[in-house]
N, C-alpha and C positions, 0 to 999 in steps of 0.2 A: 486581330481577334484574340481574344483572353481566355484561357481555359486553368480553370480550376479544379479541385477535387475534395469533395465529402466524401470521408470513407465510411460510409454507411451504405444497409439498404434500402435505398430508397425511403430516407424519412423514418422506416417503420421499424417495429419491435419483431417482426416476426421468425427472422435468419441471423444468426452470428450476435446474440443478444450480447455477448459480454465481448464484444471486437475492442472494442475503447479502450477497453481495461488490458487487453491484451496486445494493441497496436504501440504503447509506449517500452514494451518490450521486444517486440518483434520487428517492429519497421525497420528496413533494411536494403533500401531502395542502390546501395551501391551495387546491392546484388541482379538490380534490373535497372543500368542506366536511361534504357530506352524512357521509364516512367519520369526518373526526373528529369529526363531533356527535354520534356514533353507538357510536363505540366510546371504553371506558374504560382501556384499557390497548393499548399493543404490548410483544409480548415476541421478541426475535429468538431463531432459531434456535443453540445454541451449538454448540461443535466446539474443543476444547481440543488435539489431536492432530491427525494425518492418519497412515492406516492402509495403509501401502502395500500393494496386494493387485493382482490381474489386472485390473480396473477400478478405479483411483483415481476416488473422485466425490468430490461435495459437496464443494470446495476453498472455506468458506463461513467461514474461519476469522479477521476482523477480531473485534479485541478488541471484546466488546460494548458495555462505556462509551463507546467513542469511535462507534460506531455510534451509539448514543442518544443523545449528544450531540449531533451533528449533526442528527437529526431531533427534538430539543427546538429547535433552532433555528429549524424549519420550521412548529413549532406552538403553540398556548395550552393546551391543558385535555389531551391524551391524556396517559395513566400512561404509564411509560418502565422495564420490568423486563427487568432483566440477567439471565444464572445466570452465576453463579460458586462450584466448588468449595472447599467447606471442606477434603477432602480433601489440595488442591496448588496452595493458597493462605496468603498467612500474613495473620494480623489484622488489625494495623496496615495495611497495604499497599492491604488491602481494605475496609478499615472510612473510608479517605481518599477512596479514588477513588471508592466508591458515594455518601459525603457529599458533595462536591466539583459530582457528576451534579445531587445534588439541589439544593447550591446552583444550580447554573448552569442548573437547571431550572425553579425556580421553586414548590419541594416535588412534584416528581411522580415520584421516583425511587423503584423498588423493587428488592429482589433477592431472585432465586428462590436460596435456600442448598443447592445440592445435593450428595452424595456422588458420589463415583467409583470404581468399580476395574474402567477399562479399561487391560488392560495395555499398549497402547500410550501413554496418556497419561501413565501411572507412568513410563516409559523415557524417555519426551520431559522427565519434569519431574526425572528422577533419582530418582524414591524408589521404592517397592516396593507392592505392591497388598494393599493391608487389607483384612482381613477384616472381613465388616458388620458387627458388634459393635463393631471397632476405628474403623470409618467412622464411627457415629454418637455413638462419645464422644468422638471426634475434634472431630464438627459441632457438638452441643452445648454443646460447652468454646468452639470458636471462635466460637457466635454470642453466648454469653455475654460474650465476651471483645469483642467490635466494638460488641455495646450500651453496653460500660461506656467505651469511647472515644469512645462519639458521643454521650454522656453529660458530656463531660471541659470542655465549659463552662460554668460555671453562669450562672445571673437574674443579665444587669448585669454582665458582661463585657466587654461592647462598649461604650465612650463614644461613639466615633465625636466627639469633638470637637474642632472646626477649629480656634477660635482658643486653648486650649491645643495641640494638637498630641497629643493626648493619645488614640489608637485602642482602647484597653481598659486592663480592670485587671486586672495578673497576678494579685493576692491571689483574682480572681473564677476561676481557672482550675483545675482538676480536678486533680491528679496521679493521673491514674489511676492502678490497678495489678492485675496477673491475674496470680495465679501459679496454674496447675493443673498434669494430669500429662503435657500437650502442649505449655503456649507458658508463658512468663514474663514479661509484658510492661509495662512503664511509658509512660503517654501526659505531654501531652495532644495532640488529634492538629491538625493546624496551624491547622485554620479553626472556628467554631462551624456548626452546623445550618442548615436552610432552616426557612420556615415553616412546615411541617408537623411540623419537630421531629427527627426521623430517616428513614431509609428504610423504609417499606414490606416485610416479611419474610415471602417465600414458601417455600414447601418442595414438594417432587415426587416423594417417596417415599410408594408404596403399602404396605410389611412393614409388618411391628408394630413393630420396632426406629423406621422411617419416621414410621409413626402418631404414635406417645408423643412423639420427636422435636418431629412439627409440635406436638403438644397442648402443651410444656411453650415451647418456641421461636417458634413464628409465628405470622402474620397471618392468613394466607391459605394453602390449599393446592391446589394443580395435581394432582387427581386422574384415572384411567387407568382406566375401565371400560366395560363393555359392557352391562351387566348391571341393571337397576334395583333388582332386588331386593338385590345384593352392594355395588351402592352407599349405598341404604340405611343398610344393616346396616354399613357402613365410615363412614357421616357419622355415626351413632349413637353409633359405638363412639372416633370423633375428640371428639368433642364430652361423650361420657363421660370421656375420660382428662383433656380441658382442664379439668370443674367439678374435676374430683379435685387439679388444681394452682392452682384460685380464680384459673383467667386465663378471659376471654373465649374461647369456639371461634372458632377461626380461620374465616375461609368457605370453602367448599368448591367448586371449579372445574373440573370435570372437561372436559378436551379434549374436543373433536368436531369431527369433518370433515364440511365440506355442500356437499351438490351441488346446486344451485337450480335447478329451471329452471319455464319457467311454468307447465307442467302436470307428474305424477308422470312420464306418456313421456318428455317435453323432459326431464327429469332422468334417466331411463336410459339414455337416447340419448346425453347428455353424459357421462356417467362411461364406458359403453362406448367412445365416441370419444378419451376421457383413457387410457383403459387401453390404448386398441391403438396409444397412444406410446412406454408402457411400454418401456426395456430390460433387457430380463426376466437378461442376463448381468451386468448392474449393480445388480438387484435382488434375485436370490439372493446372489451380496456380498453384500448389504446386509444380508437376512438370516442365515443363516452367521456373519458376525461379530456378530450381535445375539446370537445363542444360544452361540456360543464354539466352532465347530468348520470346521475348513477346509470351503470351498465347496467341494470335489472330492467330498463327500461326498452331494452334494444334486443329485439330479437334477431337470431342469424339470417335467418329466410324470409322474415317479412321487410317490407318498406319501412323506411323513418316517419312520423309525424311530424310534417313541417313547423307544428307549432313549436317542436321541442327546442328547431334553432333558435340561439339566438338573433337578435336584427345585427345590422353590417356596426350600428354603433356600439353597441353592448357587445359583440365578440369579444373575449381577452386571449385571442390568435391572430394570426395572419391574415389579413383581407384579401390576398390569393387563396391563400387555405376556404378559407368562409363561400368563394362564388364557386369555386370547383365540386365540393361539398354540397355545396344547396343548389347545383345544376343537377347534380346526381339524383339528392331528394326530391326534387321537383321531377325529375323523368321515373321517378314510381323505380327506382332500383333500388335491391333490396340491402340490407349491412353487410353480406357475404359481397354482392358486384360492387359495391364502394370501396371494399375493400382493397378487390382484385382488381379493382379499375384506378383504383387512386392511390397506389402504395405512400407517396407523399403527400397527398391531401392536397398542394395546392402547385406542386410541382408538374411540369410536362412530360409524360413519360414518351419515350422513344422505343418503338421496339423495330428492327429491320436490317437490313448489311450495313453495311460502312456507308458507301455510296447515298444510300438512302436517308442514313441520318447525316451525313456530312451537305447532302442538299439542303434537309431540313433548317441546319443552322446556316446556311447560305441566305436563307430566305429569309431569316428573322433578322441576320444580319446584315444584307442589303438593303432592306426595309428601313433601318435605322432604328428597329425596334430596340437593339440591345448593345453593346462593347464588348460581348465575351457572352461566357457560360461558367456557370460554376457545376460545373459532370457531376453527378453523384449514381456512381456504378450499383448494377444490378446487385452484386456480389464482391466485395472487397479483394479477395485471392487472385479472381481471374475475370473480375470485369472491367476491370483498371487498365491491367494488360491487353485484356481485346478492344480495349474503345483507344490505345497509345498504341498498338501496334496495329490495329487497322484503320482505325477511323481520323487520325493524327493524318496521318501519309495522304490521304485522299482531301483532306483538308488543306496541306502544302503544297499538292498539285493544282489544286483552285489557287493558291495563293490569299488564300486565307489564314494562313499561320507561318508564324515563322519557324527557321530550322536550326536557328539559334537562341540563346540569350544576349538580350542589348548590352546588359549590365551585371554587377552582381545584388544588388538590392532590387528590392520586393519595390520602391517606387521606377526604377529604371527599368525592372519588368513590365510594369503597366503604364508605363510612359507620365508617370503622376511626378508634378515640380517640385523638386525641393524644399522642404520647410525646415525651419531652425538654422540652428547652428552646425556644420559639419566640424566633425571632430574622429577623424583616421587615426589618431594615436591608441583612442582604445577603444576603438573599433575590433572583435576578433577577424580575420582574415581565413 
């Protein structure tokens, strides 16, 4: 089993709004080895835009490379995944800096590949908001396009020797080339790979456009439900589309938010005392602009207008997000119980002991519903530490997790095969 970490809470704006901005200074995990022996990945929150509205929040917006750079600094074995837009992003540009991370990481860099069409961040970056169809042959030209750059040194380019003076062989160097109906681009791109060969390739779209996407594209996918049965039937139908393209299925990681405490009370007790931090005028925002319609329209204590959703194809969110969401709408709960009921919108929230939620991902994961969990704690200070120091150990004792690291790269952690070229010389260590 695979466990990750979002240091956020739960999705939402409402607790520790400026964490991001303050986690590339503070992270400090040598000071709590239990966390990094424990988890295989961090993925920070992203925020390409800011949304000016009657609550501006989450002001959460450092470039993520340079965030995870700084905290590869801090440690040895944790994975390091960025998202960065295929949408308002170009190739070359990103296909450097995510290599770059992973040199200077030590091969533990990943990147979650996602789309975009918020129209504020189209405005912020100059271009215009695609439609999903236009988002996903956009993403799949441009991840095809960043493999075949991070591709672009071959076996035995590097000499690396001193006394000719002699650092590689140009003849050994790739001329790449992409021409599709998006980018036109010639490499090679400046540095060769880490030990691991390339980065790590996530994807976090639930549609079917999404699906096929990660089956033909990725590693690994950040999936968004509530539901075991729907996720199921969604690992099924991912790992259908991937035999039909003769690639390996990507693993499947669906978000969850957990509330730990030592007994199931201590755990309702806690998420009721997080909720009544809640600011419920910052968090209908928050909602509102998830679903695309001014917050004047959204009362605290009454129900939603179903009409106001939009359908599963016009969403420009998450299709976990959208069914968890319009379950709520649909059972007459009002924008306050959405709230307190769905801090991530489309994520599963966990509240209970250790024992309890350590059964829980038991279940999902004997099922075959999923390969892991991407955790994303109550609280970043001390929900991190109570979901690794209790709920880790009771997972071990299932023998559901291991008590080591396989390797030292982010694809030897998740057991994903080598791609490119391996090149240990400059690799950092």
């Amino acid at each position: 089993m695979v466990l990750g970490d979002i240091p956020q809470r739960g999705g939402g704006p409402e607790i520790l709004p400026a964490h991001f901005t303050i986690l590339s200074i503070t992270y400090e995990p040598r000071s709590s080895p239990s966390v990094e022996s424990s988890t295989r990945f961090s993925s920070p929150t992203r925020q390409r835009s800011i949304q000016q509205s009657r609550n501006t929040h989450q002001l959460n917006g450092i470039e993520p490379t340079i965030t995870l750079a700084s905290i590869a600094r801090e440690t040895k074995f944790v994975g390091l995944i960025g998202s960065a837009s295929t949408t308002y992003n170009e190739p070359y540009n990103l296909a450097r800096r995510f290599q770059s991370l992973d040199v200077v990481s030590g091969g533990r860099a990943g990147w979650n590949a996602v789309t975009t069409s918020n129209v504020y961040t189209a405005r912020s970056f100059g271009g215009d908001v695609l439609s999903r169809d236009d988002r996903y042959r956009r993403a799949e030209e441009f991840v095809e396009a960043v493999r075949t750059l991070w591709h672009s040194w071959g076996e035995g380019a590097l000499i690396l020797d001193q006394a000719s003076g002699r650092f590689g062989d140009p003849s050994r160097l790739r001329t790449t080339r992409h021409a599709g109906e998006f980018f036109d681009i010639s490499g090679p791109l400046t540095h060769p790979g880490s030990r691991q060969g390339q980065p790590v390739i996530f994807q976090a779209g639930g549609s079917d456009p999404g699906l096929r996407f990660a089956a033909r594209s990725a590693d690994a996918v950040f999936s968004s439900t509530g539901d075991l049965e729907i996720a199921l039937r969604e690992a099924d139908r991912l790992r259908s589309f991937a035999s039909q393209h003769g690639r390996r299925a990507p693993l499947v990681l669906p978000g969850i938010v957990t509330f730990v405490g030592g007994t199931e009370e201590e755990a309702i007790k806690r998420k009721a005392e997080l909720d009544d931090l809640i600011n419920f005028d910052v968090a209908l925002d928050a909602l509102a602009s998830r679903f695309g319609f001014p917050a004047e329209r959204l009362k605290i204590n009454e129900p939603i207008d179903l009409s106001l959703l939009p359908g599963h194809a016009d969403a420009a969110f998450s299709i976990g997000q959208h069914r968890t969401v319009e379950a709520l709408v649909r059972s007459g709960k009002t924008v306050r119980q959405i709230i307190v009921e769905a801090p991530a919108y489309g994520h599963r929230v966990l509240v209970g002991s250790p024992e309890q939620i350590a059964a829980s991902f038991e279940e999902w994961f004997r099922a075959g519903a999923v390969d892991g969990f991407n955790v994303i704690p109550d609280v970043l200070s001390d929900g991190t530490p109570a979901f690794v120091d209790h709920v880790v150990p009771v997972l071990q004792r299932r023998g559901l997790f291991r008590s080591d690291y396989r390797g030292e790269t982010l694809r030897e952690h998740l057991g994903i095969p080598l791609q490119g070229e391996r090149t240990d010389q400059v690799s950092a260590a």
